[in-house]
C-alpha atoms as an extended CHARMM CRD file, in Angstrom:
* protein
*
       123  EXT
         1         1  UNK       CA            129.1160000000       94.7710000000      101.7080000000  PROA      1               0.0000000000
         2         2  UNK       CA            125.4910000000       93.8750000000      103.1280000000  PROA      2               0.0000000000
         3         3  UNK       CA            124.6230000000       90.8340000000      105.1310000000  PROA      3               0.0000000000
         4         4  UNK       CA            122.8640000000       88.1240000000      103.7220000000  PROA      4               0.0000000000
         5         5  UNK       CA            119.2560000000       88.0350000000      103.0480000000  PROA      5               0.0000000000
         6         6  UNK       CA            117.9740000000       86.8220000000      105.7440000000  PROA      6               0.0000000000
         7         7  UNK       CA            119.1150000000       89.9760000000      107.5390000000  PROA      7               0.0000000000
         8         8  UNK       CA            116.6090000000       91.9810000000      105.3260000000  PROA      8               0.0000000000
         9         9  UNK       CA            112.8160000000       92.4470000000      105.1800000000  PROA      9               0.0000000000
        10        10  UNK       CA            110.6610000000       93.6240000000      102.7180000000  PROA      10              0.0000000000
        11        11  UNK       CA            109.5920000000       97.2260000000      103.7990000000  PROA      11              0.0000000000
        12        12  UNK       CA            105.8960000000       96.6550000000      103.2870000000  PROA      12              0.0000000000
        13        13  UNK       CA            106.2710000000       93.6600000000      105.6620000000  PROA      13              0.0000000000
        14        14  UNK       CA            108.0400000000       96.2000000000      108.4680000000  PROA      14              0.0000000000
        15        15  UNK       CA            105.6990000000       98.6760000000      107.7680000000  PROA      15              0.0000000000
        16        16  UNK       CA            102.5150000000       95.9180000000      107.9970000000  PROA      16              0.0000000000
        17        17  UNK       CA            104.2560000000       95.1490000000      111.5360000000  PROA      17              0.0000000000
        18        18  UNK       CA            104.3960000000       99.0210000000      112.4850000000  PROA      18              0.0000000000
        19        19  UNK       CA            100.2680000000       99.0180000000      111.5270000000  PROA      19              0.0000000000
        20        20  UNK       CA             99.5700000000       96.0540000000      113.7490000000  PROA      20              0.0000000000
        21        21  UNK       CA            101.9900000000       97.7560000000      116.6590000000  PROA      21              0.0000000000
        22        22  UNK       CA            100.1970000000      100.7660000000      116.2920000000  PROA      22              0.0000000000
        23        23  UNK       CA             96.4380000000       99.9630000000      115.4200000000  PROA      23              0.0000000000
        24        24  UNK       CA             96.0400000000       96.5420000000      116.6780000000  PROA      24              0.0000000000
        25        25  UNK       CA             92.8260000000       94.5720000000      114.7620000000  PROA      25              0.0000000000
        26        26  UNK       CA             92.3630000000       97.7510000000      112.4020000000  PROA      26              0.0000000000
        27        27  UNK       CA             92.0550000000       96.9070000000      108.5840000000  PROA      27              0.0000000000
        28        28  UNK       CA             95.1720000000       97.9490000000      106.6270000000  PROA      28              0.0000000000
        29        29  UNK       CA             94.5040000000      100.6550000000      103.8200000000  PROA      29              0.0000000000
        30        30  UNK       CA             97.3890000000      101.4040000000      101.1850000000  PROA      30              0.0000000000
        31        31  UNK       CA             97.8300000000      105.0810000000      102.3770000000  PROA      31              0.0000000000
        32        32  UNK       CA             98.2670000000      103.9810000000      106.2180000000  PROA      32              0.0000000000
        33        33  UNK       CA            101.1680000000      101.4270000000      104.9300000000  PROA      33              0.0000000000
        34        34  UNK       CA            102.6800000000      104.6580000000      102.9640000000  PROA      34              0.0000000000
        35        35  UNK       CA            102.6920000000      106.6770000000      105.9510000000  PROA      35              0.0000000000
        36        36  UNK       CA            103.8410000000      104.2380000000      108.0120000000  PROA      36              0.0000000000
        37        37  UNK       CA            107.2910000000      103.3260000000      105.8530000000  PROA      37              0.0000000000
        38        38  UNK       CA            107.8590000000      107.0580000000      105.9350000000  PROA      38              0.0000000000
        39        39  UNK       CA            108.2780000000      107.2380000000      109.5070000000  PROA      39              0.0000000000
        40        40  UNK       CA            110.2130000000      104.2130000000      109.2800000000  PROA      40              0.0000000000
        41        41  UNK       CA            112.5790000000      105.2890000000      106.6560000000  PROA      41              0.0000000000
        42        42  UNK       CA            113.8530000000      108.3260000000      109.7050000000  PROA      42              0.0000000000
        43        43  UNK       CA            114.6660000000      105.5490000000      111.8640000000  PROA      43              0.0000000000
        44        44  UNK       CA            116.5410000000      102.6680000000      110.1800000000  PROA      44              0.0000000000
        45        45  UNK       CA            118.0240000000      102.7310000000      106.6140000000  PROA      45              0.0000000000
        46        46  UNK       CA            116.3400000000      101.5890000000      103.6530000000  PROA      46              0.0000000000
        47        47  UNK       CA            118.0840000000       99.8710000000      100.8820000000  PROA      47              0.0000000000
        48        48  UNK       CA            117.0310000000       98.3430000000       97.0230000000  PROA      48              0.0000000000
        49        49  UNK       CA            117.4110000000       95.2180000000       96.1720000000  PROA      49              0.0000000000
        50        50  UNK       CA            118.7900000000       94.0870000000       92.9210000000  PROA      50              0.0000000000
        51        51  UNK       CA            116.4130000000       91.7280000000       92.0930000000  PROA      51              0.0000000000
        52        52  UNK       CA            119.2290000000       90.0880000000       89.7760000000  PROA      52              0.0000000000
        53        53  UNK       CA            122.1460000000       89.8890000000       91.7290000000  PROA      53              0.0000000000
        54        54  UNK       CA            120.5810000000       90.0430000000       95.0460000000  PROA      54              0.0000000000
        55        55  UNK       CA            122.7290000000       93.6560000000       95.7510000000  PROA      55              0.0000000000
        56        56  UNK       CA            121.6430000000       95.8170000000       98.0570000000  PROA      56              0.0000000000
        57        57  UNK       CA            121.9240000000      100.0430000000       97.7110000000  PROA      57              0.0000000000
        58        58  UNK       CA            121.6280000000      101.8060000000      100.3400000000  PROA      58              0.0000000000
        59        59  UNK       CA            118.9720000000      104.9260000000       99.9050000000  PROA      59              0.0000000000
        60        60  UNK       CA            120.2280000000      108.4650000000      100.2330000000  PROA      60              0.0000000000
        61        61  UNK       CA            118.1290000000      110.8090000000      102.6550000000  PROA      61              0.0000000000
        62        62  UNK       CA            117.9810000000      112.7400000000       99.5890000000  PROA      62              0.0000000000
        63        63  UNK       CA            116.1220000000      110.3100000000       97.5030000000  PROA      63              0.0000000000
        64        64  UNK       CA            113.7950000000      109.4910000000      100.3190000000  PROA      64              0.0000000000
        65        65  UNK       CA            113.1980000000      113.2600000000      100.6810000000  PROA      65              0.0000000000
        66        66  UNK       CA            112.1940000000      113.8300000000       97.4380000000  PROA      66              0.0000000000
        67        67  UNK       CA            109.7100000000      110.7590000000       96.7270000000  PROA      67              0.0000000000
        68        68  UNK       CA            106.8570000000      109.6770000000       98.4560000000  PROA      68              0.0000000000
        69        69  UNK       CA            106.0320000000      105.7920000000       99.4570000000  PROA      69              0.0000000000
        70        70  UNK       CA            103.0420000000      104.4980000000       96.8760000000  PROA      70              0.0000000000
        71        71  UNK       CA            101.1710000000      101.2500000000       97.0230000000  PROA      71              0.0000000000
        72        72  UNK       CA            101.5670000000      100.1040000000      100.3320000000  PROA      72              0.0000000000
        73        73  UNK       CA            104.9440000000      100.6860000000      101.0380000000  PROA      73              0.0000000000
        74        74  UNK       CA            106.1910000000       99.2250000000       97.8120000000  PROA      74              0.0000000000
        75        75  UNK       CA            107.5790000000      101.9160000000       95.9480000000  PROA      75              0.0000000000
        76        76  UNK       CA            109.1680000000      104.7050000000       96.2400000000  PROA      76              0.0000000000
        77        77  UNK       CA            108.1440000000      107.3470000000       93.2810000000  PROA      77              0.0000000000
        78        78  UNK       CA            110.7110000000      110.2630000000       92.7350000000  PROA      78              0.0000000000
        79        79  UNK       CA            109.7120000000      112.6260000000       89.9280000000  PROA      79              0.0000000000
        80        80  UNK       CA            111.3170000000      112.3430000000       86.6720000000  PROA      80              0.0000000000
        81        81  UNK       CA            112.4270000000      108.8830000000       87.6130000000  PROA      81              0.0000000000
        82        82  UNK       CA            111.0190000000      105.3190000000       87.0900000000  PROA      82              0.0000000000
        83        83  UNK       CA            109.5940000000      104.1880000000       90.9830000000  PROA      83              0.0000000000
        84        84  UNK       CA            112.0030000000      102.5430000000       92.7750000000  PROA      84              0.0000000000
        85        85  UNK       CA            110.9680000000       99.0220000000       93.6940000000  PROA      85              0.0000000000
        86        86  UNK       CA            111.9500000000       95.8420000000       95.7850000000  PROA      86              0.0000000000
        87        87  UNK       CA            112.6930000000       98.3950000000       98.8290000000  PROA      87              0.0000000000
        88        88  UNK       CA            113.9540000000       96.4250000000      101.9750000000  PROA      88              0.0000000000
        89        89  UNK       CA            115.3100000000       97.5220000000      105.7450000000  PROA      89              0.0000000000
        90        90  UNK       CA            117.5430000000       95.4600000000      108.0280000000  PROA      90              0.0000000000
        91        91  UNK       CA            115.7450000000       92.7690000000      109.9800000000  PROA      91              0.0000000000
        92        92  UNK       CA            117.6640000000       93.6890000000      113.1330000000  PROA      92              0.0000000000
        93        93  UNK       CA            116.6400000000       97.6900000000      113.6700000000  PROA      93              0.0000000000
        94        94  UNK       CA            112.6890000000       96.8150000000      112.6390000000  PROA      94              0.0000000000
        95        95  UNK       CA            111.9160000000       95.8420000000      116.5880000000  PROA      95              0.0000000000
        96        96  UNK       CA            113.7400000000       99.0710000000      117.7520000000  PROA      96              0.0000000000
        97        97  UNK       CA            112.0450000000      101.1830000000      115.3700000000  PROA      97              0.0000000000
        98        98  UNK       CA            108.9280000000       99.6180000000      115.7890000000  PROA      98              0.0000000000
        99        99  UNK       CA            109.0920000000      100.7140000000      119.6350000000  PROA      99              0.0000000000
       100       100  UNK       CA            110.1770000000      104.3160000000      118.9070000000  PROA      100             0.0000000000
       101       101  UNK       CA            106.6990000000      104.0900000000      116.5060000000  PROA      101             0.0000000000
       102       102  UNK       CA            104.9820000000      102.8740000000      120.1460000000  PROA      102             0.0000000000
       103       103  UNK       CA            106.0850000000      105.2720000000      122.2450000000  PROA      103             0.0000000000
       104       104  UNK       CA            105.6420000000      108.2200000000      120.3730000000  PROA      104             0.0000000000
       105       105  UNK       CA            101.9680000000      109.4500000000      120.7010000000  PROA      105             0.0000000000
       106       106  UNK       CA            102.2510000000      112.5660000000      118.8630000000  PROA      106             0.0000000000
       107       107  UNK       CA            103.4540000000      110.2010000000      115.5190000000  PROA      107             0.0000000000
       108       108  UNK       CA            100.5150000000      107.7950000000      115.8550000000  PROA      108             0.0000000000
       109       109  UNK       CA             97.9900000000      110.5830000000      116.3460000000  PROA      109             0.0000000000
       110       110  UNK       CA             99.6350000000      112.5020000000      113.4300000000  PROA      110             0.0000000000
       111       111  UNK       CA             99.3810000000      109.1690000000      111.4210000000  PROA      111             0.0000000000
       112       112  UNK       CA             95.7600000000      108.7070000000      112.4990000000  PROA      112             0.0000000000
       113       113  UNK       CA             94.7390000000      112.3320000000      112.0120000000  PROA      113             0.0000000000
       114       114  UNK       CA             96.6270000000      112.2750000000      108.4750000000  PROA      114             0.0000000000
       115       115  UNK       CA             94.2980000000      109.0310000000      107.4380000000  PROA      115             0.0000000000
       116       116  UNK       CA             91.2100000000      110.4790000000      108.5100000000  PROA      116             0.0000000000
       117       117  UNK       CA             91.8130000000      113.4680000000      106.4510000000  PROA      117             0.0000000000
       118       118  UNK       CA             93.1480000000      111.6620000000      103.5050000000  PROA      118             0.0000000000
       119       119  UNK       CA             90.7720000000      110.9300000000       99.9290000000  PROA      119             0.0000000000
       120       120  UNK       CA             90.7410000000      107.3650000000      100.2670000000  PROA      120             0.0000000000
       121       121  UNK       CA             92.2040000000      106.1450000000       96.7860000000  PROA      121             0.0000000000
       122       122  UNK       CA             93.4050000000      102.8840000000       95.3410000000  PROA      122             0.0000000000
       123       123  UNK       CA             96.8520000000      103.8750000000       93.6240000000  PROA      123             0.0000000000
């Protein structure tokens, strides 16, 4: 059993906090926000929320290997399987994560380097 709510953000919203942590004042693009929820998803778990019932289930590594993190952060597209959507992490390990994302040079400048050599696209 999950906590309530409350105890859950949206990952686009923890992944918008990891963009302002790590590029203070620069404009958000869509591919940025993608890159940034995959670094996030290797240091606190992600979950989907039933959008019914308010349930939570917990991502495997497996399904997080094998898709990729579209639209800002908002879905997670596996092949051969409708996107998963309504992705959230817990509240609590966002600030923690967010400071690993900080102090880690080598990740920012990869994520930099990776946007400057990225198509820009509107997916």
């Amino acid at each position: 059993m999950h906590g309530p709510a409350s105890d859950y953000m949206p990952l686009p919203r923890a992944a918008s906090l990891a963009h302002e942590r790590l590029f203070p004042g620069a404009v958000k693009e869509v591919k940025t926000l993608d890159v940034l929820a995959l670094a996030l998803s290797a240091l606190v778990p992600l979950y989907q929320r039933d959008m019914e019932t308010g349930e939570l289930r917990p991502l495997s590594g497996e399904e997080v290997q094998a898709g990729r993190f579209t639209r800002g952060a908002t879905r997670l597209e596996i092949p051969g399987r409708e996107p998963l959507r309504f992705l959230v992490v817990p509240r609590g390990g966002v600030e923690g994560a967010l400071e690993k994302l900080a102090g880690d040079a080598l990740l920012a400048a990869r994520v930099s380097l990776t946007l400057r050599h990225s198509p820009r696209s509107f997916t």
